[in-house]
C-alpha positions as CSV (number, residue, x, y, z in Angstrom):
1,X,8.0,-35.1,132.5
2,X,5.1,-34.4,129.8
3,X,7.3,-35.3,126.8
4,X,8.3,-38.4,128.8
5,X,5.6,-39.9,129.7
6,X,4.2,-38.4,125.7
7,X,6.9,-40.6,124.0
8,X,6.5,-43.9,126.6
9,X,3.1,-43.9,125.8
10,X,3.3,-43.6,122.1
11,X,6.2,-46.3,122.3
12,X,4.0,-48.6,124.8
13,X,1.2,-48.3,122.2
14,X,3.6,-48.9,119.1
15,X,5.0,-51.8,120.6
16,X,1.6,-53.2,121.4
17,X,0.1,-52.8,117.7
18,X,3.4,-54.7,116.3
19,X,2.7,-57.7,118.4
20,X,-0.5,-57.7,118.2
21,X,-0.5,-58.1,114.4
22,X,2.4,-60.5,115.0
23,X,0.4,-62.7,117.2
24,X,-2.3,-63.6,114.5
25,X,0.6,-65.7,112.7
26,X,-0.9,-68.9,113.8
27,X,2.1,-70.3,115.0
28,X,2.9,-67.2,117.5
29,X,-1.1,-67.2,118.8
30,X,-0.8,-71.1,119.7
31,X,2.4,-70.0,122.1
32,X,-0.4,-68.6,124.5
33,X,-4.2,-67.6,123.2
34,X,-4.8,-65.7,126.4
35,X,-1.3,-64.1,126.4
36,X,-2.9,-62.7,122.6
37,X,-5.9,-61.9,124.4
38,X,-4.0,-59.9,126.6
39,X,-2.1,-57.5,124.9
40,X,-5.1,-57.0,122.7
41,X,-7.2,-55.8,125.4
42,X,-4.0,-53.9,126.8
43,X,-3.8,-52.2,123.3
44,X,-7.5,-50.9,122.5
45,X,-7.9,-50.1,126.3
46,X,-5.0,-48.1,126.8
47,X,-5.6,-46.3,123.2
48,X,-9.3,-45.6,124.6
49,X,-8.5,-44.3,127.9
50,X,-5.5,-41.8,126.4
51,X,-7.0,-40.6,123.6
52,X,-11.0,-41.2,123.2
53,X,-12.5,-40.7,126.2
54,X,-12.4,-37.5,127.2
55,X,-14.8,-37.2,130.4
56,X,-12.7,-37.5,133.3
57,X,-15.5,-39.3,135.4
58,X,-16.0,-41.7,132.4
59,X,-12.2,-42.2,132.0
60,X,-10.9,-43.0,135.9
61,X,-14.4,-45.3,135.7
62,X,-13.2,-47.3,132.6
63,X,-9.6,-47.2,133.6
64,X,-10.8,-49.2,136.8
65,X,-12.6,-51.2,134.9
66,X,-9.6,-52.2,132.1
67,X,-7.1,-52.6,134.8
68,X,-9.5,-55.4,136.7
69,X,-9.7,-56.8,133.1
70,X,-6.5,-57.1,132.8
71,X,-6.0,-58.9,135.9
72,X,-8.5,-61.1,135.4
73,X,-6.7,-61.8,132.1
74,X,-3.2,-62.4,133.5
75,X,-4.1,-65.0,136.1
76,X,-5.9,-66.5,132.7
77,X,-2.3,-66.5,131.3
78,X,-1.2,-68.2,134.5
79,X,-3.6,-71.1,134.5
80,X,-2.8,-71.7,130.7
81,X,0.8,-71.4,131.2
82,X,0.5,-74.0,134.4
83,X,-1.8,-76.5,131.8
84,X,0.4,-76.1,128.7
85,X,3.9,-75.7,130.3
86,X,4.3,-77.8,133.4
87,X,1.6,-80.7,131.7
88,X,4.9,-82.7,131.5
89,X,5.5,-82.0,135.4
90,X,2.4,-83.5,137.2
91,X,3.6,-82.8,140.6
92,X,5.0,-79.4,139.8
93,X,1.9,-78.6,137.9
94,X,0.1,-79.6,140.8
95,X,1.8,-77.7,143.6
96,X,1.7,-74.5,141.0
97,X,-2.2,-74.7,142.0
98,X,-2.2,-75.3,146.0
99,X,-0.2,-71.6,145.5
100,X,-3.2,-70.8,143.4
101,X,-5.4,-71.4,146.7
102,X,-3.3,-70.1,148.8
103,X,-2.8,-66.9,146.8
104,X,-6.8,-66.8,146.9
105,X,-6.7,-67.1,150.7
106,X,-4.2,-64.8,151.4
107,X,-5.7,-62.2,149.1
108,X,-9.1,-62.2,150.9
109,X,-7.1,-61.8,154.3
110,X,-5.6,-58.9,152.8
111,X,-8.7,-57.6,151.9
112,X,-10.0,-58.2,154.8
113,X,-7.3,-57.5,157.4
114,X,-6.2,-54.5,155.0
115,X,-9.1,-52.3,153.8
116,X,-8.8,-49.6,151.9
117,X,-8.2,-46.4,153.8
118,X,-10.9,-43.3,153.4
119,X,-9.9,-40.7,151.4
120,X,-6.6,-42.2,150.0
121,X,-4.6,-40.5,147.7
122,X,-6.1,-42.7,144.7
123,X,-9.6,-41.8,145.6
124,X,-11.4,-45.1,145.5
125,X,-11.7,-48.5,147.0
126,X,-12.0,-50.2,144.0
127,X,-8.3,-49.2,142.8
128,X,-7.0,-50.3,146.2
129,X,-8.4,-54.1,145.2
130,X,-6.7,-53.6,142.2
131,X,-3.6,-53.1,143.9
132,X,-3.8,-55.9,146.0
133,X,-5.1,-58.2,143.2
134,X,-2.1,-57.6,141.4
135,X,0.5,-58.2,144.2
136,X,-1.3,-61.9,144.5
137,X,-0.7,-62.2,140.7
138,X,3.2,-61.1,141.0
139,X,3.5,-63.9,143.8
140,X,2.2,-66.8,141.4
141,X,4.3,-65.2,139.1
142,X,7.1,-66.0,141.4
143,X,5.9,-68.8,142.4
144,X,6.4,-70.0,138.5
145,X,9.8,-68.5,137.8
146,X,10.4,-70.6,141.1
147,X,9.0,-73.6,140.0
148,X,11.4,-73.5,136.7
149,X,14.7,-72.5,138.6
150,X,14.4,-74.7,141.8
151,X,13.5,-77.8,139.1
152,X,15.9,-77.2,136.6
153,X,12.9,-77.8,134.2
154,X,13.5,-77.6,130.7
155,X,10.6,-75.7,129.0
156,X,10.9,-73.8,125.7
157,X,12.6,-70.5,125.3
158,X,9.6,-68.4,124.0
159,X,7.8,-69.2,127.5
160,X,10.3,-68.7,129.4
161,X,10.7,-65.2,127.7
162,X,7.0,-64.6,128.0
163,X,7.4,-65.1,131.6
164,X,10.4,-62.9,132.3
165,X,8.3,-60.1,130.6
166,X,5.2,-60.9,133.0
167,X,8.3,-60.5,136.0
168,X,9.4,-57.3,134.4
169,X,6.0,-55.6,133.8
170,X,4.2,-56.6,136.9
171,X,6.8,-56.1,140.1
172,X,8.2,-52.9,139.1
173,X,3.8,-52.5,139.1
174,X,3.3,-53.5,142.4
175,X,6.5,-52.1,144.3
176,X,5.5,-49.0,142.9
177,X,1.5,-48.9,144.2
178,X,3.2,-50.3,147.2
179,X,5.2,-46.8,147.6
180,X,2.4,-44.7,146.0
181,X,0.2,-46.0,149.3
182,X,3.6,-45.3,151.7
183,X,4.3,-42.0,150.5
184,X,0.9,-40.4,149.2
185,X,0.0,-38.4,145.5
186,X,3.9,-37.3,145.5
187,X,5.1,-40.2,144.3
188,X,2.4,-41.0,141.9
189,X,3.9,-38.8,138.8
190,X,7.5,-40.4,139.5
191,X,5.8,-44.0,140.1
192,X,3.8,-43.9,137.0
193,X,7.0,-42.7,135.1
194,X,8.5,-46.2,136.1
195,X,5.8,-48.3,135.6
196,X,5.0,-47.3,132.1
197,X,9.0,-47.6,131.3
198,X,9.2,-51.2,133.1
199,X,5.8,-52.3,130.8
200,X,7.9,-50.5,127.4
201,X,10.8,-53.0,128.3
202,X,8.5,-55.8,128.8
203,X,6.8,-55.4,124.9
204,X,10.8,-55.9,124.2
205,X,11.0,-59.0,125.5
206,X,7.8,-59.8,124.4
207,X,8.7,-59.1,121.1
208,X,11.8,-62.1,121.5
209,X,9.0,-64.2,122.0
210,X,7.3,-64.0,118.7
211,X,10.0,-63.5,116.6
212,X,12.1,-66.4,117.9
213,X,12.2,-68.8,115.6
214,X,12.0,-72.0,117.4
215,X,8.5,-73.6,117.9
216,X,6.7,-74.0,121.3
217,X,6.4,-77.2,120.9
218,X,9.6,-78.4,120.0
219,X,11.1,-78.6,123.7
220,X,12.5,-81.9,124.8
221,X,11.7,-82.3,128.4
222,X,13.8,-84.5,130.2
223,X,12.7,-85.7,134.2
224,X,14.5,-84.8,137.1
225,X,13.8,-86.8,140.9
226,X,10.9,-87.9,140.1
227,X,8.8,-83.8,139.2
228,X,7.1,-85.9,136.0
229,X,7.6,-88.1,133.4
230,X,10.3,-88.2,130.4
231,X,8.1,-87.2,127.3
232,X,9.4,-85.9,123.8
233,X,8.4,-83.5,121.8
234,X,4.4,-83.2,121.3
235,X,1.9,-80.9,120.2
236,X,-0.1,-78.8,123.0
237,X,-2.9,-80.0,124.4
């Protein structure tokens, strides 16, 4: 298990440095700035917390603190993506955002209807949150891949890519703090196993995205019943 989760790691952190230095070509960055954003806090947080600091109390308290970075970062991603992908879709893009309040609404009932249980496995309230923060995200991330499929809407292939990554990195995430909480600290080594393997084949895709060689702003949307205007090509707004 040690040499496993040794040689994800190195790969995970691999994979991030290649796209990173991919994404400052200018025409990858402009697919999604806070996509960029995000794996570039991803990478210097995740090379912090395995290799620099080595007080455990200082690690779990900056772990917490990158992972409610990070989520905060990929409902950025989401907002962007709804702005610069679905701009051609009013009534789609407008819909995307009621499920952005009702995600809101639903996550403070889970909080509230849910707390976190004393002396849990994972030792602290605060990574409970997380947990729950994250299973809102993976619905709106849903929500989206549901918007595209229902639709039939036409949107360029590196988003589309970027998105199937998000689907990839983030369910296998929450189904597997889902179990964690179900079964206790047995499942954790197993669980983490999984979700570090699921994020290693999410920098794949991710990587289709930035060396594709079509540009994001090449797609020709065409209207279906009325979800949005016919507009051509344009730059992003």
């Amino acid at each position: 298990m040690t040499t496993l989760k040794n040689g994800l790691l190195v790969a995970g952190l691999g994979m991030q440095f290649f796209l990173v230095v991919a994404g400052f070509r200018k025409r990858n960055i402009q697919i999604s700035y806070s996509f960029f954003i995000y794996l570039l806090t991803s990478l210097v947080s995740s090379y912090l917390v395995s290799y620099v600091i080595e007080d455990r109390a200082t690690s779990r308290w900056f772990y917490t603190a990158k992972e409610f970075t990070l989520d905060a970062l990929k409902t950025t991603v989401l907002i962007e993506f709804n702005h610069r992908v679905f701009r051609f879709y009013p009534q789609v893009k407008r819909s995307n955002y009621w499920f952005f309040f009702l995600a809101i609404f639903g996550l403070g009932l889970y909080l509230w209807l849910v707390p976190a249980e004393k002396g849990a496995w994972w030792g602290t309230e605060p990574l409970d949150v997380h947990a729950k923060i994250m299973q809102a995200n993976c619905f709106l991330f849903f929500v989206f891949t549901g918007s595209i499929l229902f639709y039939r809407l036409h949107i360029d292939g590196r988003h589309k890519l970027l998105l199937i990554g998000f689907l990839f990195s983030q369910f296998p995430l929450a189904f597997g703090f889902a179990a964690m909480a179900a079964f206790g600290a047995p499942a954790r080594e197993l669980g983490s196993r999984l979700n570090s393997l699921f994020f290693v084949i999410a920098l794949m895709i991710w990587a289709k995205v930035y060396l594709k060689n079509d540009s994001p702003d090449h797609t020709r949307i065409t209207t279906t019943s009325g979800m949005g205007r016919s507009v051509d090509s344009g730059s992003s707004k």
